[in-house]
TORKE-625089 format. One record per residue (C-alpha): residue in one letter; residue number from 1; z, y, x. Coordinates in steps of 0.02 Angstrom, whole numbers, always signed. Layout:
BEGIN
a, NUM, Z, Y, X
...
END
This chain:
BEGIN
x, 1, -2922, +537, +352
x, 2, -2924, +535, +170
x, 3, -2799, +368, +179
x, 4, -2708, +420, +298
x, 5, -2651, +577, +181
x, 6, -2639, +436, +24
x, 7, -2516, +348, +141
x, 8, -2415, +481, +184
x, 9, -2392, +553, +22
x, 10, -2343, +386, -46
x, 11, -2226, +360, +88
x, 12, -2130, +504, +47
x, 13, -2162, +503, -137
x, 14, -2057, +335, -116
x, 15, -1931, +392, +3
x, 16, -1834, +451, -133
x, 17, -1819, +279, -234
x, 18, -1797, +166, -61
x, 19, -1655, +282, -32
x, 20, -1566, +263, -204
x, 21, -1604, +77, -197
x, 22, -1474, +74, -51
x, 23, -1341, +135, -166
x, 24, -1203, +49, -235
x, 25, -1223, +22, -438
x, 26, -1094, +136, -530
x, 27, -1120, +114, -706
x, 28, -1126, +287, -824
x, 29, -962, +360, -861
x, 30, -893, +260, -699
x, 31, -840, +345, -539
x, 32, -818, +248, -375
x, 33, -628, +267, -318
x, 34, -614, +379, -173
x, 35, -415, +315, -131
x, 36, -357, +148, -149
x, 37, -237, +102, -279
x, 38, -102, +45, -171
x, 39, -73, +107, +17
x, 40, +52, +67, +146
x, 41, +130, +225, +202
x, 42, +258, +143, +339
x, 43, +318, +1, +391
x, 44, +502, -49, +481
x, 45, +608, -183, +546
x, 46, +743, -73, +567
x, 47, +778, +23, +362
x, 48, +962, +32, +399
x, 49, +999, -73, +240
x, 50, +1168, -167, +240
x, 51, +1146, -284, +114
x, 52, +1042, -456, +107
x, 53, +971, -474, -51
x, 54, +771, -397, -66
x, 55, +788, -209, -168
x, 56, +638, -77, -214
x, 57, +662, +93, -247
x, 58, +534, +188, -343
x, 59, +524, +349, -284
x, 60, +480, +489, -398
x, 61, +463, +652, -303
x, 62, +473, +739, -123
x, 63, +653, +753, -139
x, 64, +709, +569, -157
x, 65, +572, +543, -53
x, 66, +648, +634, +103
x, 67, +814, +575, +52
x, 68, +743, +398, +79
x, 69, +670, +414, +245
x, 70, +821, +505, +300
x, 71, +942, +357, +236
x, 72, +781, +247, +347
x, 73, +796, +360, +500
x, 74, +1003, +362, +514
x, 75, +998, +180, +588
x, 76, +863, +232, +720
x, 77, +894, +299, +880
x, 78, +772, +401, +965
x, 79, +606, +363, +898
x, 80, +437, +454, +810
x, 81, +465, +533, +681
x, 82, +405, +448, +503
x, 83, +240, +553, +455
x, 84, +175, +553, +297
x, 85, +17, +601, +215
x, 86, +38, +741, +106
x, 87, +85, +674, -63
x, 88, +55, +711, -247
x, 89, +201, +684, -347
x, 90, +100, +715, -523
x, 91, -30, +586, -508
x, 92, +71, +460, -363
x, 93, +247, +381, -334
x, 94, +317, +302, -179
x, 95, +389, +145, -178
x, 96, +522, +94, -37
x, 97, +538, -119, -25
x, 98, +671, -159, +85
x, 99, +684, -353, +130
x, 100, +878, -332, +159
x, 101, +976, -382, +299
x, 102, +894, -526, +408
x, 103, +989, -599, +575
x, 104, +853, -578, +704
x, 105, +691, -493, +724
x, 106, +526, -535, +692
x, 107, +539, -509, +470
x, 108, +426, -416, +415
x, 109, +330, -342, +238
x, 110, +147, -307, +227
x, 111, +43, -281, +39
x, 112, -29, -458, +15
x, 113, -219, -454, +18
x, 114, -241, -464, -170
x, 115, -323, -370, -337
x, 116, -191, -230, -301
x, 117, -66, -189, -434
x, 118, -73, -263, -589
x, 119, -9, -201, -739
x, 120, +27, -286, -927
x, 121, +91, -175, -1044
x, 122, +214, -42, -959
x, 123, +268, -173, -805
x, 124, +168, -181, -648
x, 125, +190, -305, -540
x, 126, +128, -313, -352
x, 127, +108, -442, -207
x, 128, +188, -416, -40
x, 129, +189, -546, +91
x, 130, +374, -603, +151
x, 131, +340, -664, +333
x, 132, +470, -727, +431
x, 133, +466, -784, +615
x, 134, +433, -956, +636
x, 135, +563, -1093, +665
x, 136, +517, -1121, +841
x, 137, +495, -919, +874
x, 138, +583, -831, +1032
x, 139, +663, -692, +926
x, 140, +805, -577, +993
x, 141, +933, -623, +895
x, 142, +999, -426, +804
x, 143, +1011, -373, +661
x, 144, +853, -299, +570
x, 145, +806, -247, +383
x, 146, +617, -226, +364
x, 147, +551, -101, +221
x, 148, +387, -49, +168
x, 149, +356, +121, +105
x, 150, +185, +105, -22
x, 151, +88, +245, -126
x, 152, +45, +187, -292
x, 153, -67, +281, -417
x, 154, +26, +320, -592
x, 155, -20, +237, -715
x, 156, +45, +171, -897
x, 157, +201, +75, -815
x, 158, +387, +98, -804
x, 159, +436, -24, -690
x, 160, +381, -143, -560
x, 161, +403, -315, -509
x, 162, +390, -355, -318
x, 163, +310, -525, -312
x, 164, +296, -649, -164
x, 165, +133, -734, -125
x, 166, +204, -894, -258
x, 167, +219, -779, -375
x, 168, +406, -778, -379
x, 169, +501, -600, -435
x, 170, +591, -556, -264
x, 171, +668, -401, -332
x, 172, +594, -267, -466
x, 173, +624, -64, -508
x, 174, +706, -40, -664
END
């Protein structure tokens, strides 16, 4: 009976240290992020963009923000409407990535599986994958002009540099 108690107690004397064990190693003064640093809000073929060469548009509060999806919506017809997470224009931006003009479908932007935005001195620079259908691909052949909107924390930059997966500049904010 008597070890049966000693067992018991030590059990749950323990539980407390097995449990914390399990936890992920934060050092002091560190806080796990709760939000990612970069986020794809939306993602188009169809951005109603005329011309063909790649642009990005940073996006600095809800009004250029609205503007931006309206300019996005005007070439759709019909269609759900583009919902947003409720955004905070002190501590994010947005950042609208349009491809430009391609001749048939199947183009498309997505945030390259990388460290996330990088920034040296007051330039960031960020990965985005540039996929295009493949040579022998049964596309419809119209017009599209894929954009990606993205949340990105603030941070000590004043511009960013859209990067392809080669690490060529395909277009930049300025």
């Amino acid at each position: 009976m008597m070890m049966a108690r000693f067992s018991v107690v030590m059990v749950f004397g323990l539980l407390p240290l097995l449990t914390t064990a399990c936890q992920p190693w934060v050092k002091k003064g560190e806080h796990q992020a709760s939000k990612p640093v970069v986020e794809t809000l939306y993602a188009s073929q169809h951005c109603g963009r005329g011309q063909t060469t790649p642009s990005a548009t940073w996006i600095d509060n809800a009004r250029q923000l609205e503007s931006s999806i309206k300019r996005i919506r005007s070439g759709m017809l019909g269609g759900k409407p583009i919902n947003l997470p409720a955004l905070d224009f002190q501590h994010e931006i947005v950042l609208l990535v349009e491809m430009g003009q391609r001749p048939t479908l199947g183009y498309r932007l997505e945030l390259a599986e990388t460290d996330g935005l990088r920034i040296a001195q007051d330039q960031a620079q960020l990965t985005l994958d540039w996929l295009h259908p493949p040579a022998d691909a049964l596309v419809a052949q119209t017009i599209s002009s894929p954009c990606l909107l993205i949340k990105l924390e603030r941070g000590g930059y004043t511009s960013i540099q859209i990067l392809d997966r080669q690490g060529a500049i395909k277009t930049s904010t300025h």
